[in-house]
KEKELO-958394 format. One line per 10 residues: their letters; for each residue x, z, y of C-alpha. Coordinates in steps of 0.05 Angstrom, whole numbers, always signed. Last residue first. Layout:
% residues N
A	X Z Y  ... .
This chain:
% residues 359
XXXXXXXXXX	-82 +219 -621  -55 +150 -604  -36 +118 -667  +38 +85 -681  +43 +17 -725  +114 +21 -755  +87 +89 -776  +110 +156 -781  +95 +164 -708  +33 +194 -691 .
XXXXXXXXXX	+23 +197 -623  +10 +240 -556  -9 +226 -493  -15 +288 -438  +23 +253 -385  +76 +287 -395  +76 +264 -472  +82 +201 -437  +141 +196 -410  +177 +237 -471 .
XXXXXXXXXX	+140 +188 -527  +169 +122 -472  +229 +153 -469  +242 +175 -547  +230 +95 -553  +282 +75 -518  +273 +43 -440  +236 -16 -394  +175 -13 -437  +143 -78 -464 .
XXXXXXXXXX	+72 -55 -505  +26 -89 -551  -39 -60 -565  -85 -55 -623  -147 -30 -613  -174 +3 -678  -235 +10 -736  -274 -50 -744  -214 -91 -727  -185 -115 -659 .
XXXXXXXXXX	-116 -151 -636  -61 -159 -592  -91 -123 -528  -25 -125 -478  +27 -97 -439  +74 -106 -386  +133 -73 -357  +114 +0 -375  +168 +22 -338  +132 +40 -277 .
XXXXXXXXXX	+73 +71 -304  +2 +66 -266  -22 +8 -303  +1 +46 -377  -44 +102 -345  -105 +59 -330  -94 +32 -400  -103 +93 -431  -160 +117 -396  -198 +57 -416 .
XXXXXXXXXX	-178 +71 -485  -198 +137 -492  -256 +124 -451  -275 +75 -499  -281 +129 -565  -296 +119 -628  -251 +55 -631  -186 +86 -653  -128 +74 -614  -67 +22 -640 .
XXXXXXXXXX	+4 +18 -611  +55 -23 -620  +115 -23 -586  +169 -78 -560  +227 -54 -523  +244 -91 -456  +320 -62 -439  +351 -104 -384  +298 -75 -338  +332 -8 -342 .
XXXXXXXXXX	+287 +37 -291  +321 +84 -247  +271 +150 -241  +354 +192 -232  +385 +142 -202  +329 +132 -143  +334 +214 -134  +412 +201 -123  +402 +141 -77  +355 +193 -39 .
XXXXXXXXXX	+400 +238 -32  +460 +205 -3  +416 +160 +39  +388 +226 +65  +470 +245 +75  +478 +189 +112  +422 +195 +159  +431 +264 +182  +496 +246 +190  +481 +191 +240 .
XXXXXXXXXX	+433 +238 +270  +497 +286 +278  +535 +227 +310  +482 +209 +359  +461 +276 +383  +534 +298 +403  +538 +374 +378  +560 +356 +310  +616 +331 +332  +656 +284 +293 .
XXXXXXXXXX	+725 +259 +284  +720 +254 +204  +663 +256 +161  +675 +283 +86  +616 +273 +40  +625 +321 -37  +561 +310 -85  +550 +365 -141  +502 +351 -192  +456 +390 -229 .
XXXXXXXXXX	+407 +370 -291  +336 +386 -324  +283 +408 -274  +327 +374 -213  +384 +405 -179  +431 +372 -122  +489 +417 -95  +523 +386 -37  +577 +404 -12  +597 +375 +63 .
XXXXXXXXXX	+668 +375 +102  +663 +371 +176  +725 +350 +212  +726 +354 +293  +741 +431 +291  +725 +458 +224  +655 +463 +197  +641 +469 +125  +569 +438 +116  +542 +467 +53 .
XXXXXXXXXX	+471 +430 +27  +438 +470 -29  +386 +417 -48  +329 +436 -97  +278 +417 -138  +247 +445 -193  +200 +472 -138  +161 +554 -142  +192 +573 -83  +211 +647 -89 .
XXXXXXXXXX	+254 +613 -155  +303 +587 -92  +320 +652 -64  +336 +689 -132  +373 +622 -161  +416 +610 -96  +486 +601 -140  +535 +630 -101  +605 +601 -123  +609 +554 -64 .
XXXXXXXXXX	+588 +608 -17  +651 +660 -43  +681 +683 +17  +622 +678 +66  +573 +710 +20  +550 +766 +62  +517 +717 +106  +469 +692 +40  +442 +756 +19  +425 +784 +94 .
XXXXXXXXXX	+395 +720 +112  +348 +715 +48  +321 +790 +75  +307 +764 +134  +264 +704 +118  +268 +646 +153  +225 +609 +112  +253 +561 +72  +258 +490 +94  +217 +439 +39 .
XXXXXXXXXX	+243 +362 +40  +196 +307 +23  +238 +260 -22  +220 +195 -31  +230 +169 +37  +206 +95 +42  +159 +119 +103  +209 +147 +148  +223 +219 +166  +260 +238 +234 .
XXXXXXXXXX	+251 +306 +255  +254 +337 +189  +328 +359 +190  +328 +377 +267  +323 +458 +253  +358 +468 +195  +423 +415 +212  +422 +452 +276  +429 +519 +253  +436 +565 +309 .
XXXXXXXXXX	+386 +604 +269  +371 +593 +203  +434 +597 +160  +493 +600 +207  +556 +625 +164  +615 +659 +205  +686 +653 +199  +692 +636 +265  +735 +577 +267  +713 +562 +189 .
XXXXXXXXXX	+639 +556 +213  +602 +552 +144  +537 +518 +162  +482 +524 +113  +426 +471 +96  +374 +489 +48  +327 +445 +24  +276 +457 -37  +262 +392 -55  +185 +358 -68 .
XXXXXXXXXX	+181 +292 -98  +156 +215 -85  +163 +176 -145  +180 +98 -128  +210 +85 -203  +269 +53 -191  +299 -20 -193  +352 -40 -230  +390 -102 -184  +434 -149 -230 .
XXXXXXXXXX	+414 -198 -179  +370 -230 -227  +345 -167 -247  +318 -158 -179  +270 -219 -183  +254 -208 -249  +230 -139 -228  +202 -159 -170  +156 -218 -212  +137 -163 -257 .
XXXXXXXXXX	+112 -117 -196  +68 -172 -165  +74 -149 -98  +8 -120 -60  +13 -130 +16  -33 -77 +57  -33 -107 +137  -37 -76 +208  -46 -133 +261  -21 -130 +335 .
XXXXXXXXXX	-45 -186 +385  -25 -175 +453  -56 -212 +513  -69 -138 +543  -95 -112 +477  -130 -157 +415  -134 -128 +353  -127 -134 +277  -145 -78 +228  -133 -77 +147 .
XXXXXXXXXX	-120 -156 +138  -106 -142 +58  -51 -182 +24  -53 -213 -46  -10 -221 -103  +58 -236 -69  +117 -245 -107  +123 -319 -88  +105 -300 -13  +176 -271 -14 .
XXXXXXXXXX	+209 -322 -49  +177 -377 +9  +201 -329 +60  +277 -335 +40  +319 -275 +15  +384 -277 +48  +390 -196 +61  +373 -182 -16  +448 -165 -37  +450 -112 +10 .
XXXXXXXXXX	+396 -69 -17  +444 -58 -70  +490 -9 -44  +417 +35 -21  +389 +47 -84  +329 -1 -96  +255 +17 -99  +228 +50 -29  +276 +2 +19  +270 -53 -23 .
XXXXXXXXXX	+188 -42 -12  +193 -27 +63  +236 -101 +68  +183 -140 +27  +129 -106 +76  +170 -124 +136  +175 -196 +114  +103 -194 +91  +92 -181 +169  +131 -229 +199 .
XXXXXXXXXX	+85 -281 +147  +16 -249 +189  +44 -257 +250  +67 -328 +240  +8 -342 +210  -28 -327 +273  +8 -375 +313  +16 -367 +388  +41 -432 +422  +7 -408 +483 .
XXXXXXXXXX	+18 -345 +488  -16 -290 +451  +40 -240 +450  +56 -214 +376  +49 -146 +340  +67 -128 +269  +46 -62 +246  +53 -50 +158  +5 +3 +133  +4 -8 +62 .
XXXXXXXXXX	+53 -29 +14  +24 -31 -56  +75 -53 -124  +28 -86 -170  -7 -46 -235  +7 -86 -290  -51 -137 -309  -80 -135 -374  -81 -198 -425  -142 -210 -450 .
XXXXXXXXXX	-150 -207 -527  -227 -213 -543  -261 -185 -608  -318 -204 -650  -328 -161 -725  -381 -190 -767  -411 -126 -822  -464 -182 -827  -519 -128 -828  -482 -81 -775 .
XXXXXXXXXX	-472 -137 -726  -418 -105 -680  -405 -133 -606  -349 -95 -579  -340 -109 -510  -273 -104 -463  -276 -101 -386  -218 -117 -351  -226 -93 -285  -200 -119 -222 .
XXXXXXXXX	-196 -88 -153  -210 -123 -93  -191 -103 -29  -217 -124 +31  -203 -183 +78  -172 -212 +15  -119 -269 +8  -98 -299 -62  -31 -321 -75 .
């Protein structure tokens, strides 16, 4: 584990020497490093007594890191199976860590660190545990929370809508979802109060296409004395789901049990976002992959994107000739994934053969 007072960033530079007379062809095959998992801003503070230790500090603080990381990667009924985890295994998946401010106040030390995981070394880890991690892709929902009030037959949408007005109060760093409220636009009101009777049936498209997201949560919290019964439609650019939550003996208008249900259902949603980006670490398909040699941006754009995606769990430069790079590839999926995953990120190849070319 290597320690850094500022961060380094490594390069792996590959040169072509080509002796035109000789026609002699010399080629290196480094292996490249996966990007590592970052987790930045972690506080850990610590009175300087007398027995103070600043490695202490400093190994509290990977702790928290390690813990902000399961927190970002792994669905919530797994995170349990990690509460054991010993220090030494944590500081085993550590790459480096970057001292980012330290401080003394009032006899208090407080330190803010950057820990960068090995990402291949989480991923075993997890798989171990039969753990699938996901890919950490933060995301924009449209979210609209309506409260059907079955006592009064009435449907609060904006106003006198607590669940609207307190849903973004508390938002934690491993979120993945950033949650957009509608505006509270009249017009919207009208549409959805005169749909008391048929809610569940209503299907939002008109209000939600005004926002320009793929994303969207219809959240419909049926209200009845101490029982609240919640709907909730989630929509992403290619699939729907319905979840159903029931919470008995509850009132919403006790702050701690509606912040607990606050909670809950962001657990709810965010465990379905982390299914959806899940990567199968089970599955490590070999591809091959050559780019021609006219052009080292190409290729040196290329690998800065295979760095940057998640199930890309390793990959390598296998060979050189006068005319390609050849690379080797592990990807946590099938094949139409990997051609899908990156044909969004504006890569494209020629498949028809066993050898495929970037184009």
């Amino acid at each position: 584990m290597k320690i850094n007072r500022k961060k380094i960033h490594f390069k792996i530079l590959y040169i072509f020497f080509l002796t035109l007379s000789l026609n002699i062809f010399f080629f290196s095959t480094d292996k490249i490093e996966v990007k590592a998992f970052e987790i930045d801003n972690i506080d850990v503070s610590r009175p300087f007594e007398i027995n103070f230790d600043k490695n202490d500090v400093i190994n509290e603080g990977f702790k928290k890191a390690f813990l902000e990381l399961i927190l970002l990667i792994v669905k919530s009924k797994d995170q349990k199976k990690i509460d054991n985890i010993q220090l030494s295994e944590i500081k085993g998946m550590i790459d480096s860590f970057t001292i980012k401010e330290e401080e003394f106040v009032n006899e208090i030390y407080n330190v803010n660190l950057g820990v960068s995981f090995n990402k291949k070394k989480i991923f075993r880890y997890l798989e171990n545990k039969n753990i699938f991690v996901s890919t950490p892709l933060r995301k924009k929902f449209l979210f609209i929370p309506i409260i059907i009030d079955e006592k009064k037959k009435d449907l609060l949408v904006f106003y006198d809508n607590k669940f609207f007005n307190k849903w973004n109060d508390s938002i934690k760093p491993h979120h993945l979802i950033e949650y957009i409220l509608p505006t509270k636009d009249l017009e919207d009101l009208s549409e959805i109060k005169k749909r008391y009777g048929n809610i569940e049936e209503y299907n939002f498209h008109e209000i939600i296409k005004k926002y320009n997201l793929d994303n969207s949560i219809i959240t419909l919290i049926f209200v009845n004395n101490n029982k609240i019964r919640i709907l909730s439609r989630i929509s992403t650019k290619d699939n729907t789901i319905l979840k159903n939550k029931t919470f008995l003996d509850v009132d919403i208008s006790n702050e701690k049990q509606f912040s607990k249900i606050i909670k809950d259902l962001k657990i709810v949603y965010e465990d379905y976002w982390k299914s959806y980006n899940e990567i199968n670490t089970s599955i490590k398909l070999l591809l091959n992959i050559r780019i021609e040699n006219n052009n080292n941006m190409k290729s040196s754009n290329f690998e800065k994107t295979l760095s940057k995606t998640d199930m890309i769990y390793d990959f390598y430069i296998s060979k050189f000739d006068k005319d390609y790079t050849y690379y080797e590839i592990i990807f946590n999926n099938s094949p139409s994934v990997f051609l899908k995953t990156m044909k969004e990120l504006d890569y494209n190849f020629d498949t028809q053969n066993k050898v495929w070319t970037l184009k």
